[in-house]
C-alpha positions in Angstrom: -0.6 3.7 72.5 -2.4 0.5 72.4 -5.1 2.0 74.9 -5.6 4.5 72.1 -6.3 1.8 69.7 -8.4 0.1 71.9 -10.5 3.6 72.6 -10.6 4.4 68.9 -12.4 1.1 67.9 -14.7 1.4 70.1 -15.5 4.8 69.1 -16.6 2.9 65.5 -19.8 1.2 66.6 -20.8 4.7 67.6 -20.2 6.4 63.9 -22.9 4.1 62.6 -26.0 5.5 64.0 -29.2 4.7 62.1 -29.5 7.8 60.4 -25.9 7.6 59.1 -27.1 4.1 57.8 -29.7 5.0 55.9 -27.8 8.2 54.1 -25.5 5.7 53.5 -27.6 3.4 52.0 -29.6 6.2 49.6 -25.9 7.3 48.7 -25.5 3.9 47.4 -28.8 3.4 46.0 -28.4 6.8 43.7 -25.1 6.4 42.9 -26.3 2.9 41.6 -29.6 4.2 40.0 -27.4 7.0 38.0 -25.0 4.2 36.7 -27.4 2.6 34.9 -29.5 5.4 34.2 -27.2 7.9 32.6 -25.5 5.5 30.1 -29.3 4.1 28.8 -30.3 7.7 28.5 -27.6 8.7 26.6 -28.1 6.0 24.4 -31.6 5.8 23.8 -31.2 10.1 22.9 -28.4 9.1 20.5 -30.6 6.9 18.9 -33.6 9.0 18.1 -31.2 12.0 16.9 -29.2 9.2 14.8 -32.9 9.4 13.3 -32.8 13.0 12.2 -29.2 13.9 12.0 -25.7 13.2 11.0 -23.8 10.3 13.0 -20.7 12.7 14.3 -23.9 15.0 15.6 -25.8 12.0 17.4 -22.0 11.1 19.2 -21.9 14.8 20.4 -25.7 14.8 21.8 -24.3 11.3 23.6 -22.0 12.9 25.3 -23.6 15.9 26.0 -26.3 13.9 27.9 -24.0 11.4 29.5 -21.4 14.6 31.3 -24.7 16.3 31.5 -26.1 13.2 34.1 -22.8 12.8 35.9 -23.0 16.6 36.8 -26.3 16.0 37.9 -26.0 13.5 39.9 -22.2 14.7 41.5 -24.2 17.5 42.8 -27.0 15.5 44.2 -24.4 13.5 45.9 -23.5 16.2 47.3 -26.5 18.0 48.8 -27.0 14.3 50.3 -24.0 15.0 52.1 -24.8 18.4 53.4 -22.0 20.1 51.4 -23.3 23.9 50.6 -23.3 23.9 47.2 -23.0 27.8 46.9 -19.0 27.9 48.6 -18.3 24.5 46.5 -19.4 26.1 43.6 -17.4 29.1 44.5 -14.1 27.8 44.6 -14.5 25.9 41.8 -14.9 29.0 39.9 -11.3 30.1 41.7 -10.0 27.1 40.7 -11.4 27.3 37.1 -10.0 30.2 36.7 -6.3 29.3 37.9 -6.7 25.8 35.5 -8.0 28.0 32.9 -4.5 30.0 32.9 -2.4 26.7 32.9 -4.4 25.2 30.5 -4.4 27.5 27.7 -3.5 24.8 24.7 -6.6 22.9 25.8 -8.8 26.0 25.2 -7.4 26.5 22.4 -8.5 22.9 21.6 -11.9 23.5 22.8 -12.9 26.7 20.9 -11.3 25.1 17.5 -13.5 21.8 18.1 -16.6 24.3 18.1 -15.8 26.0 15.0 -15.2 22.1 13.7 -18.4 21.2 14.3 -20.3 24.6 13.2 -17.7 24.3 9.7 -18.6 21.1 9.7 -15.9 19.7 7.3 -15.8 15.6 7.7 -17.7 13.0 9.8 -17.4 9.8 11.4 -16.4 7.3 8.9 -14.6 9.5 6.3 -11.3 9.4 5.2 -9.3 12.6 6.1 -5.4 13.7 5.6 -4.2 16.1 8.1 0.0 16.6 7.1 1.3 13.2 7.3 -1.4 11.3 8.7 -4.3 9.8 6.8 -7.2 8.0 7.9 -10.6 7.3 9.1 -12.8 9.1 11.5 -13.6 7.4 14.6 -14.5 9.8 16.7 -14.5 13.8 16.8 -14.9 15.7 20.2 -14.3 19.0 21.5 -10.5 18.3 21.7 -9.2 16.1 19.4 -9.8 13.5 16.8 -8.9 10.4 16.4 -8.6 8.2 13.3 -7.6 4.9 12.9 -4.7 4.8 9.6 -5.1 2.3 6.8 -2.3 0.1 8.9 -4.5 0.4 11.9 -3.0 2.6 13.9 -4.5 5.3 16.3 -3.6 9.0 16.0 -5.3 11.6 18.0 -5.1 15.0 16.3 -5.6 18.1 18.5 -8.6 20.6 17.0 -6.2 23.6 16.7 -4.1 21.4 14.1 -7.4 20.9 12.1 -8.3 24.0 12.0 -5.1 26.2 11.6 -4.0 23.1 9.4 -4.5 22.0 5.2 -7.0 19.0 5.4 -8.4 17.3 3.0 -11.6 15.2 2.8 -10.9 12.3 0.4 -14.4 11.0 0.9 -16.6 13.9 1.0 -17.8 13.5 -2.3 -19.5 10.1 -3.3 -17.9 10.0 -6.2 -13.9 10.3 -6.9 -11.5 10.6 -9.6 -8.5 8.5 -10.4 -5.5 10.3 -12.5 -3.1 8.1 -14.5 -0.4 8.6 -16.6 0.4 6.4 -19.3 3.6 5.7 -21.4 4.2 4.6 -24.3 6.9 4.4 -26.8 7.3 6.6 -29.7 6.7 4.4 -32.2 3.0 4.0 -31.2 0.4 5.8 -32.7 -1.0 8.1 -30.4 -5.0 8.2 -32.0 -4.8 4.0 -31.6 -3.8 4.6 -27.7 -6.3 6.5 -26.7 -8.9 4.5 -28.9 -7.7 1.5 -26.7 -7.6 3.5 -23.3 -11.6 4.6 -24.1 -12.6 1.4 -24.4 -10.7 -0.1 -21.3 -12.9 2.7 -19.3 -16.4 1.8 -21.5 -15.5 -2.1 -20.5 -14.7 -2.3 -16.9 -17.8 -2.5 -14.6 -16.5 -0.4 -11.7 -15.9 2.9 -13.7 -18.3 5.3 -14.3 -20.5 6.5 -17.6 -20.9 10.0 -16.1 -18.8 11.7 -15.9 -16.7 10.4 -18.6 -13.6 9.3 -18.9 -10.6 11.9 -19.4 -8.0 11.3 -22.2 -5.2 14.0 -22.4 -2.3 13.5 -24.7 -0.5 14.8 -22.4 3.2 15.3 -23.6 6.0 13.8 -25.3 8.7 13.2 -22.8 12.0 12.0 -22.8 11.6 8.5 -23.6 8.0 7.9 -23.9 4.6 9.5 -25.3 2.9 10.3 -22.2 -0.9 10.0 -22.0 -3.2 11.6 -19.0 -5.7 8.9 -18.5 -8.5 9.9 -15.3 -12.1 7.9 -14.8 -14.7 8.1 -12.2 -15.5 5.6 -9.8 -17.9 5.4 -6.4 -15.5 6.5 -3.2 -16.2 2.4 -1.7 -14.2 1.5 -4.7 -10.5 2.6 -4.9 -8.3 -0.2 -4.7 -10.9 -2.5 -7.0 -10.7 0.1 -9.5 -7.2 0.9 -9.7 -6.1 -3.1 -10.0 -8.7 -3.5 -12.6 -7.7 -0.9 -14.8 -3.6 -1.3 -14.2 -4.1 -4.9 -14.7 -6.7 -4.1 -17.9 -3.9 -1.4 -19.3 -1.4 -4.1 -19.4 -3.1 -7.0 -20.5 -4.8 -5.0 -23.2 -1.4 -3.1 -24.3 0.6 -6.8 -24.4 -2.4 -7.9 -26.6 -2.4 -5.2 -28.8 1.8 -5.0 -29.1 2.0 -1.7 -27.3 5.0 -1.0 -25.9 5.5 0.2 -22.5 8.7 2.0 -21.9 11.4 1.7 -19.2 14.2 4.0 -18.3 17.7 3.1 -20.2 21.0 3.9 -19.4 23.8 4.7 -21.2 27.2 3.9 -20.1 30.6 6.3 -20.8 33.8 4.9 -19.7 35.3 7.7 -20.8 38.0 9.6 -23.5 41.0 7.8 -22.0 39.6 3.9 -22.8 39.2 1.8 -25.4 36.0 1.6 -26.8 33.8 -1.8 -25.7 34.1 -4.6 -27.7 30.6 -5.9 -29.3 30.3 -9.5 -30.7 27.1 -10.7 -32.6 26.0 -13.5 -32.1 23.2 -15.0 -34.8 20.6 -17.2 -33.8 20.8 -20.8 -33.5 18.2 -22.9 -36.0 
């Protein structure tokens, strides 16, 4: 056995014969060369679409470019080697086909991430709601998308589930619209409410002129008048325009002796007990 050994190392010097060497070496060379060439490539073509077209469709022409490279230079790897290219390609079809069978949910995935990108519904950067999760696009690709939530945390949705799903594009438009409803108690006079809620929208700096403001009186409810109160606002402004007018309603309503309602409850102890005893007390001088 050791002989063996012996006779199999010193078969090794004989493997390396020049011309193994220098295949070797142009192996090594290209697969360098295409490591920095491809990702550069890609990059620089991102850029000059980036130019002309939409961000999601720059990421897709990356990519496209980048798999497109690797291909490339797999295959040129592989002439080096003297593999025949027409029985590799071959199997690979047999192969594709027997994957193709097992991997039916995935082309399912694929075809729906084509129609996504033909339909064209969101892009990288806005916020989506797919079901239960919310968030923003980071990336869309042929199979999934993934968005990062407002608690930053990664969820990859599958492209099936977008398309055979309800979503909903919360910042497709540049503008939005923010619905409130506002309570007040009976005793208020309805016309002087919705004087006060028109000026709290023609005061604050983040809500828009046009279009204007929306004052409904909407209903009178159990306990409270209840006013429909909805103003415009650019979509980069949410949560600065919904504490400025909350905060706004309620400083201006305190101000102006509006009051604001709260649930009460009334307590039975029932038929059998005593009523509860009440005691007045006066105020103290």
């Amino acid at each position: 056995m050791i002989r063996d050994w012996v006779d199999s190392f010193n078969e090794i010097p004989g493997f390396f014969t020049p011309d193994r060497i220098v295949l070797g070496i142009e192996i090594l060379l290209l697969l360098g060369l295409g490591a920095v060439i491809i990702p550069v490539t890609a990059r620089l073509v991102s850029r000059v679409f980036r130019r002309k077209v939409s961000k999601h469709s720059a990421m897709l022409v990356r990519k496209v470019v980048y798999y497109t490279g690797v291909i490339i230079l797999v295959l040129a790897v592989l002439d080096r080697l003297g593999l025949k290219l027409g029985a590799l390609l071959g199997a690979a079809g047999v192969i594709g086909i027997a994957v193709g069978f097992a991997a039916q949910t995935s082309l399912s995935n694929l075809i729906s991430g084509l129609f996504l990108i033909y339909e064209h519904p969101f892009r990288v950067g806005d916020f989506i709601k797919v079901g239960t999760a919310s968030g923003d696009v980071q990336t869309i690709d042929l199979l999934s998308v993934k968005i990062r939530t407002p608690g930053n945390q990664f969820i990859r949705i599958p492209s099936s589930q977008l398309l055979n799903s309800e979503l909903t594009n919360v910042s497709y438009y540049p503008i939005r619209r923010m619905d409130l409803t506002v309570n007040v108690a009976y005793k208020e006079d309805p016309k002087r409410v919705m004087g006060i809620l028109r000026e709290i929208a023609g005061n604050e700096p983040l809500v828009l002129d046009e279009p204007e403001p929306l004052i409904i009186f909407q209903d009178m409810g159990d306990s409270a008048l209840e006013f429909f109160f909805a103003v415009w606002f650019l979509k980069t402004d949410f949560v600065a325009t919904k504490n400025a007018v909350m905060e706004t309603i309620k400083t201006r309503f305190d101000k102006e002796g509006i009051k604001i309602p709260f649930p009460h409850r009334s307590l039975y102890a029932g038929s059998e007990t005593a009523p509860f005893p009440i005691r007045i007390v006066g105020e103290k001088e």
